[in-house]
PLY file of the C-alpha trace (Angstrom):
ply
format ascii 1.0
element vertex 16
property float x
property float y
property float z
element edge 15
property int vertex1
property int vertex2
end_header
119.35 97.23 100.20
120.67 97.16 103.94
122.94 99.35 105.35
124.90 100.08 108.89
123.08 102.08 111.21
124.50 104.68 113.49
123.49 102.56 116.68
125.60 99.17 115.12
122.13 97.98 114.16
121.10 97.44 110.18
118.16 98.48 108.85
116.65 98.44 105.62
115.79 100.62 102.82
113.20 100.18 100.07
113.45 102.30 96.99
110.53 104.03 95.85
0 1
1 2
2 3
3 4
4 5
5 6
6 7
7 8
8 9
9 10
10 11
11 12
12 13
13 14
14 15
């Protein structure tokens, strides 16, 4: 799942 960050960058999160 990636989203938007605040900086314009995208990071990634991985569900637990």
């Amino acid at each position: 799942v990636m989203y938007k960050r605040q900086n314009g960058g995208y990071g990634v999160l991985i569900p637990q």
